[in-house]
N, C-alpha and C positions, 0 to 999 in steps of 0.2 A: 599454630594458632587456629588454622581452618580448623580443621578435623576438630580439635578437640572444644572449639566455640558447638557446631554444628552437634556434637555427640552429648553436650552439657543442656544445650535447650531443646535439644530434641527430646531429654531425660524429663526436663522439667518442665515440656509440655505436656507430656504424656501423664505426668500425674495431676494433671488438670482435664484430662479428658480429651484433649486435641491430639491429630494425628500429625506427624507429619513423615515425609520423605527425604533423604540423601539424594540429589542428582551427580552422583558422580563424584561430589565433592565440590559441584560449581557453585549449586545453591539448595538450599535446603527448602523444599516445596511445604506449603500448609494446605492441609485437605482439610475439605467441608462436606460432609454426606460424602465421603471418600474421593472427590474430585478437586484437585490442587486450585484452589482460588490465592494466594500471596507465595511469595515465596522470601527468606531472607536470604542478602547480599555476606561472601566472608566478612564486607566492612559492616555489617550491621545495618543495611538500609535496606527497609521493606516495601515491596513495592505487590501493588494488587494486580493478578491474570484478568485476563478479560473474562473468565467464568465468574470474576468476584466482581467484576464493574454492575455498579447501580443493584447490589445485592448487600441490602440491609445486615441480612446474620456476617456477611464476610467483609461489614465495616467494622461490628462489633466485633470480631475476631482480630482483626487489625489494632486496634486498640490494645485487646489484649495480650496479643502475641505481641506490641512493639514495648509492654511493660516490662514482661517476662525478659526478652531479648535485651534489652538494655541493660540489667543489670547481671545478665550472664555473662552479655562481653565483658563489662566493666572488671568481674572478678579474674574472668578466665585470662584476659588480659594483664592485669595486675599480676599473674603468679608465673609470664613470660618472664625470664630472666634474671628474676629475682635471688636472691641471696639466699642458701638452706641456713634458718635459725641456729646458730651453735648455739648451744645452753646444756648444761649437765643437767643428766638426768631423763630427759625424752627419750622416747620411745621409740614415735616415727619420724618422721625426717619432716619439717613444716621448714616451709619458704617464708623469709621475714617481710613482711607486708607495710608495715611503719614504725614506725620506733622513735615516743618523742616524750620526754621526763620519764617518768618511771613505769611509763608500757609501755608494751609491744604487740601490734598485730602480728598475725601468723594465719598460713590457708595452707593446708593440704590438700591433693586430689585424692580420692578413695577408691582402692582398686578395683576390678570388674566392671568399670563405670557405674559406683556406686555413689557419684556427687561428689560435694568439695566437701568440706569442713573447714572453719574458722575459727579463732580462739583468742584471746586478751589475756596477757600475764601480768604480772606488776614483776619488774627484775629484781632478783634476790640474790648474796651472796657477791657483792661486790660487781655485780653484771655478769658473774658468771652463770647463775642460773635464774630460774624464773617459778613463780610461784601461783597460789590463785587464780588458776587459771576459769575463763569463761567461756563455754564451749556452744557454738552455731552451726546447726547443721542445713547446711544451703545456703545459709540468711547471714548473707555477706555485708545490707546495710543496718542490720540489729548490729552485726559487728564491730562497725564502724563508728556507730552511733556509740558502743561501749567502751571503744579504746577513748575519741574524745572525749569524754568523760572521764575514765579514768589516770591519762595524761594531762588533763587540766586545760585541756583546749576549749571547752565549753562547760557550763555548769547545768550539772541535771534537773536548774528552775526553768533554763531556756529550753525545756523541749516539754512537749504533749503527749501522753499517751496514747495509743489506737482508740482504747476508750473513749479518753475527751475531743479526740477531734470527730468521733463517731458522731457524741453527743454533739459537738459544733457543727457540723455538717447537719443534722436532723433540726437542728435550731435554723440554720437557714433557707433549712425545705419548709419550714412555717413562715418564717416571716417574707418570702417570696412569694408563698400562697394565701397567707392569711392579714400580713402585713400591711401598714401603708406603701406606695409603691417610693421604692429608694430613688435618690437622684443621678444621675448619669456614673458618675465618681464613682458612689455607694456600690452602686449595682456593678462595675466593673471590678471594684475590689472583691466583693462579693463572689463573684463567679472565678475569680482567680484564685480568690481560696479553696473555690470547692474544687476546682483542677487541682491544688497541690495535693489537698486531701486526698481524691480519689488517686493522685500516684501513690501516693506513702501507704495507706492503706489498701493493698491490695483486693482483700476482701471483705470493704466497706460494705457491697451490698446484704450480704450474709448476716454481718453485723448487725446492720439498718431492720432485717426482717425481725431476726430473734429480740431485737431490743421491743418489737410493737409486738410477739408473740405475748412475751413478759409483762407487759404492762395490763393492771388491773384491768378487769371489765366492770363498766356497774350495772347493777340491777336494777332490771325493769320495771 
């Protein structure tokens, strides 16, 4: 589980631009301007070096290194022990991830440390095979989000797209700034939504610019 947590976010921080290092296998060190300020625990607990104490950029790094990391254990975790999917017909060998009405999750790891992959079937053929399948590459909770849905565990009115909470999120960067001021309740709810947002949408802020790129200018 060590190795292969440490080998999966260390992949997927590098394609965000962050470095980091293997110590041995004890703990996987995060570099800043190439000097390890955090480093993560095999259990997933991150903890800041005294290079990153009272240093702004390597709180912001903290943040988002403890995003990334959360949901790498969770998957790399999940596919510990798990059962190989029998179903006629596959190709590769995918480990069954959940299985509830008429889907199934499934994750592969891809070889060369080329990341996981994910996918949602609806079972066909008597449960013997599986069909429609929906395929995620890394994005284990798109994943998730598409088996509940498609097993009947949730209905896809109960959920928001990146889109609209983008635009929800931009709605209460106005009315916090331009607003009357909310009352104690208001404002705590408030602020606990924009925390959920900003986990789920990983890159809100991206979003957030190109939305006010797009928007009309008028004339002077």
């Amino acid at each position: 589980m060590k190795n292969s947590f440490y080998a999966e976010l260390s992949r997927r921080l590098a394609e965000s631009g962050i470095e980091s290092v293997s110590k041995e296998g004890a703990q996987l060190e995060i570099l800043l301007h190439a000097q390890p300020v955090l480093y993560v625990s095999p259990g997933n607990d991150i903890f800041l070096l005294p290079a990153g104490s009272k240093n702004e950029e390597a709180s912001e790094l903290y943040h988002q290194v403890a995003v990334v990391a959360d949901e790498v254990y969770e998957y790399v975790e999940a596919m510990q022990g798990t059962p190989i999917l029998r179903a006629s017909g596959l190709n590769e060998e995918f480990h069954l991830l959940a299985d509830f009405g008429d889907a199934v999750l499934a994750g592969r790891e891809r070889e060369n440390g080329q990341g996981y992959q994910f996918v949602t079937w609806t079972w066909d053929y008597g449960r013997r095979g599986v069909s429609y399948g929906h395929y995620y590459e890394g994005d284990f909770q798109s994943a998730k989000q598409d088996f509940a849905i498609r097993s009947g565990l949730i209905s896809k009115a109960q959920l928001f797209s990146p889109e609209q909470l983008t635009e929800l999120y931009r709605a209460t960067d106005f009315l916090l700034e331009e607003g009357p001021a909310p009352e104690e309740k208001q404002l705590k709810a408030i602020q606990e939504a924009r925390t959920k947002i900003e986990y789920v949408v990983p890159d809100l802020q991206d979003r957030l610019e190109q939305g006010q790129e797009q928007e009309p200018q008028m004339n002077l």
